[in-house]
LUMBA-550891 format. One line per 2 residues: number of its first residue (from 1); their letters; for each residue x, y, z of N, C-alpha, C. Coordinates in steps of 0.001 Angstrom, whole numbers, plus 500000, padded with zeros to 6 digits. Atoms other than C-alpha are relative to their C-alpha. Example, Ala and Ser with C-alpha at 12.3 -4.5 7.8 and 13.67 -1.06 7.14 Angstrom:
<rs>
1> as> 500890:498810:500000:512300:495500:507800:500900:501200:500000 ~ 499180:498810:499940:513670:498940:507140:499230:501090:500730;
</rs>
This chain:
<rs>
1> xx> 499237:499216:499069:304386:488994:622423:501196:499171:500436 ~ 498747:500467:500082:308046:488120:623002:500860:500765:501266;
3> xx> 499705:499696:498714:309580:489035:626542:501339:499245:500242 ~ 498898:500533:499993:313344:487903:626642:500382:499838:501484;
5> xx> 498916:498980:498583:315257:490198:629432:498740:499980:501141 ~ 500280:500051:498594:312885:489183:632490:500012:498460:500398;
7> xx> 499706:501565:499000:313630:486738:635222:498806:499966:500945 ~ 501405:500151:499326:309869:486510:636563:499508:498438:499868;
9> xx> 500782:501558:500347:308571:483083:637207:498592:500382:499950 ~ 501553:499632:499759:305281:484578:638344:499237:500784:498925;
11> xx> 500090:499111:500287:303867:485588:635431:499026:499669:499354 ~ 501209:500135:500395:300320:485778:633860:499763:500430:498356;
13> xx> 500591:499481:501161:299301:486207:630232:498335:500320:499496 ~ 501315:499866:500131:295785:487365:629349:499909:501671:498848;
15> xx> 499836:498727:500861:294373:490513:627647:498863:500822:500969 ~ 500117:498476:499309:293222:494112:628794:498392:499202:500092;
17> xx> 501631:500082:499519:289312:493717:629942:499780:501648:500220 ~ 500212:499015:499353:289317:496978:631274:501057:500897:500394;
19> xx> 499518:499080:499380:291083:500037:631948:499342:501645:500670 ~ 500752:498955:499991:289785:503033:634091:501252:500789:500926;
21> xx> 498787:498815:499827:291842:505903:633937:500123:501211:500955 ~ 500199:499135:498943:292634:508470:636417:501069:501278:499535;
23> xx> 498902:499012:500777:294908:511707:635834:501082:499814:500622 ~ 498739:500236:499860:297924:510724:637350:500409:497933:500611;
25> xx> 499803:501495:500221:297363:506610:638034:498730:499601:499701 ~ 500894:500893:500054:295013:503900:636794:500049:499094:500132;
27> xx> 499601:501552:499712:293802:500628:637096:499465:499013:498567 ~ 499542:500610:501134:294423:498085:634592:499652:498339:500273;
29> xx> 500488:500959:500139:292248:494923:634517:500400:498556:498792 ~ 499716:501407:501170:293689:491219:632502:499587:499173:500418;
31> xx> 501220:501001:499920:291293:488580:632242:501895:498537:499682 ~ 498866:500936:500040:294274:485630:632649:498579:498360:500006;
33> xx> 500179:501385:500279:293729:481706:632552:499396:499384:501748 ~ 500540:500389:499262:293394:481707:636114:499351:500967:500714;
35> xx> 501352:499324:499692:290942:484622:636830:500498:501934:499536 ~ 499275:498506:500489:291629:488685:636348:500680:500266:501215;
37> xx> 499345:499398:498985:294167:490251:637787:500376:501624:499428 ~ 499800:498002:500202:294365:494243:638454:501296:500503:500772;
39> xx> 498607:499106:499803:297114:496328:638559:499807:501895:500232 ~ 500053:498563:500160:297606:500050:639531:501393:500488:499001;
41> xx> 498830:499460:501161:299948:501965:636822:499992:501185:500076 ~ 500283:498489:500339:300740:505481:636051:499158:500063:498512;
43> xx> 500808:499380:501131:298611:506940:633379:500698:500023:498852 ~ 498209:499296:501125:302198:508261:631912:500629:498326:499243;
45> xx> 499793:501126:500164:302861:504348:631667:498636:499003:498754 ~ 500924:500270:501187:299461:503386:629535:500360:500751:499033;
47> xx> 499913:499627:501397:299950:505867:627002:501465:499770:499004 ~ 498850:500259:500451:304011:504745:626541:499930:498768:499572;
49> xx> 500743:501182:500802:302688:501389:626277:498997:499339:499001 ~ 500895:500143:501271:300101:502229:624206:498509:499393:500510;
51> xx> 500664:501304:499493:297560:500219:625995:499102:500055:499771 ~ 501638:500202:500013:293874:499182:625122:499288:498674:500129;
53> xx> 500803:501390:500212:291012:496832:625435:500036:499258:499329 ~ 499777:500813:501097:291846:494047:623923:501148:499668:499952;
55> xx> 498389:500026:500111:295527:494302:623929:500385:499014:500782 ~ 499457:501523:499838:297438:490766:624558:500573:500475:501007;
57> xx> 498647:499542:499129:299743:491729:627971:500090:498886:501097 ~ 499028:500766:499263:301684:490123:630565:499886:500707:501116;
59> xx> 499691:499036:498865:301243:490780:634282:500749:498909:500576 ~ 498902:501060:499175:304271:489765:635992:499974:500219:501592;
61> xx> 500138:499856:498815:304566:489401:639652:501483:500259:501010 ~ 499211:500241:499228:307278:490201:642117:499704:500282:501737;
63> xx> 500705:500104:498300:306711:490039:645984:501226:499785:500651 ~ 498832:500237:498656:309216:490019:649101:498937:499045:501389;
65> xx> 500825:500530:498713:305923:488633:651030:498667:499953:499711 ~ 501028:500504:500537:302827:486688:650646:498805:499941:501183;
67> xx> 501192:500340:498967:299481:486531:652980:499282:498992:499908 ~ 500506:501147:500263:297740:483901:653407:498797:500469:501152;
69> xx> 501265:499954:499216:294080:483608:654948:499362:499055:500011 ~ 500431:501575:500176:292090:480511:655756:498282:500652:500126;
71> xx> 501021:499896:500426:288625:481027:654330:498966:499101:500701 ~ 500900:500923:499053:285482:479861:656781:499093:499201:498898;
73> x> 500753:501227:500473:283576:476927:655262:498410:500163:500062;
</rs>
């Protein structure tokens, strides 16, 4: 997979684990390097992408604002 034209630093490679589909959005499970990360998508967006289990993809990240939580011990 070959990704030129984006300016994402944040960005994860892994492959599909899971997708469960809904009729107008789903969610879209990638098993990455540093754990899975899920995404909501349109439906209309899996089938233009083609997308299945197994399939190599790229979840990129963009954010205006981050949370942070301090986890009890």
């Amino acid at each position: 997979m070959s990704i030129s034209a984006v300016n994402t630093r944040n960005q994860f490679r892994g492959l599909v684990v899971a997708i469960h589909r809904g009729d107008v959005v789903s969610e879209v499970e990638i098993e990455t390097p540093a754990g899975i990360v899920g995404a909501i998508i349109t439906s209309s967006s899996i089938d233009r992408l083609n997308l299945r289990i197994g399939d190599e993809a790229l979840a990129l990240f963009k954010a205006t604002e981050v949370m942070i939580a301090k986890l009890e011990s």
